[in-house]
FITIMI-704899 format. One record per residue (C-alpha): x, y, z; residue in three letters. Coordinates in steps of 0.1 Angstrom, whole numbers, plus 5000, padded with zeros to 4 digits. Each point is the difference from the previous one (the first is absolute). Example, Ala and Ser with C-alpha at 12.3 -4.5 7.8 and 13.67 -1.06 7.14 Angstrom:
BEGIN
512349555078Ala501450344993Ser
This chain:
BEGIN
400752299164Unk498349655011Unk496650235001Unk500450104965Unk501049644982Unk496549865025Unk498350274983Unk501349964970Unk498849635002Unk497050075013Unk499250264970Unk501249744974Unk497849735015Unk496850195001Unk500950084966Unk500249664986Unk496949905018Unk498250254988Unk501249934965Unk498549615008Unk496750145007Unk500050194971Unk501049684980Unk497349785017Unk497350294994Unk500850074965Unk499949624993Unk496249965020Unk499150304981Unk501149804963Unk498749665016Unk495950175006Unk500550214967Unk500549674983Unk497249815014Unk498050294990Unk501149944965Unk499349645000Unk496550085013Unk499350234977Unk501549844971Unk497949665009Unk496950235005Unk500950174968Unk500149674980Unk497549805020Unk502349675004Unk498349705012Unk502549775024Unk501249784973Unk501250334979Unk501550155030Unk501949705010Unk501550004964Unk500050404998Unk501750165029Unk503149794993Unk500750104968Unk498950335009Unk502650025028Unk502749924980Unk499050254969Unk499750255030Unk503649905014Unk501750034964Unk497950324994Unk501450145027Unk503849914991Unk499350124962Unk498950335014Unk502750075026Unk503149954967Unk501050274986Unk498650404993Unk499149984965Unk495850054999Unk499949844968Unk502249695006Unk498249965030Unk496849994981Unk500949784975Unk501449775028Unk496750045017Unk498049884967Unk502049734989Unk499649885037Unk496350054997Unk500249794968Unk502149725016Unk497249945022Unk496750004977Unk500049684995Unk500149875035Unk497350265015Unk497949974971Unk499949615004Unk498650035037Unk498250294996Unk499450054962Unk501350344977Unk497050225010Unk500549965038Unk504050054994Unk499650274987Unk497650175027Unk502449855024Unk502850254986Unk497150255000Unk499549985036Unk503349985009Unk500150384986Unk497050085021Unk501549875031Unk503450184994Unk497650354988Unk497849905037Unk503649965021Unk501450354990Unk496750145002Unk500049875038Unk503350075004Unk499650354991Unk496750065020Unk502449895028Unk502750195001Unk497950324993Unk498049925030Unk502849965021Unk501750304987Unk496250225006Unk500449835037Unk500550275028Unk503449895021Unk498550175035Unk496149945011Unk500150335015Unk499950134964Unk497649784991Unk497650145030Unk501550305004Unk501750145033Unk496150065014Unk499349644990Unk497250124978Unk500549924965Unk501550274974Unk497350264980Unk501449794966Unk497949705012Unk497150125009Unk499050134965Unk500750385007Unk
């Protein structure tokens, strides 16, 4: 009985830790997709220092209230209109560092970045998916490679 409750523990610790790593790689994966937003945003809108410096503040806290007005509630078009008038709330601010034409191709790239993440995303998981599990398949059990890849 002491043999099962140690591998009971033992089961239920791996577990947890595993669940950590999962935790800390999900949050590296959010931390580089967001410095790949922030590059390609400032690329995007071509900020010079001073404009960043007053920018990416503002921009990290419309991001942070963005994200909390999208994560409330299952209504499409409540979320939208939330979503607008959030937009709205923060003309004035981005379009007094970075002026109205800029603002808006900021929103614009935002939509390319989140249209170039899925894209990825996809390409990703079909490639993992098309990924033979065994290298024997992959060369075959003569270790020459199959008839499909050789054009025939």
């Amino acid at each position: 009985m002491k043999k099962f409750y140690l591998l009971l523990v033992l089961v239920s610790i791996t577990a947890f830790v595993k669940a950590q790593d999962e935790a800390v790689n999900t949050e590296k994966k959010q931390q580089g997709i967001d410095a790949l937003k922030v590059a390609f945003i400032s690329r995007e809108l071509d900020l010079t220092p001073d404009e960043a410096q007053k920018f990416w503040p503002i921009y990290n806290q419309y991001a942070k209230d963005l994200k909390n007005t999208i994560g409330r509630g299952n209504d499409a078009l409540e979320r939208d209109e939330k979503v607008l008038n959030l937009r709205k709330s923060y003309k004035e601010q981005f379009s007094n560092v970075v002026g109205q034409q800029r603002m808006n191709k900021m929103y614009n790239a935002e939509g390319r970045f989140r249209n170039l993440l899925i894209k990825s995303m996809r390409n990703q998981n079909q490639n993992q998916n098309q990924r033979p599990s065994n290298n024997r398949i992959e060369r075959g059990a003569g270790g020459s490679r199959p008839n499909r890849e050789r054009g025939h």
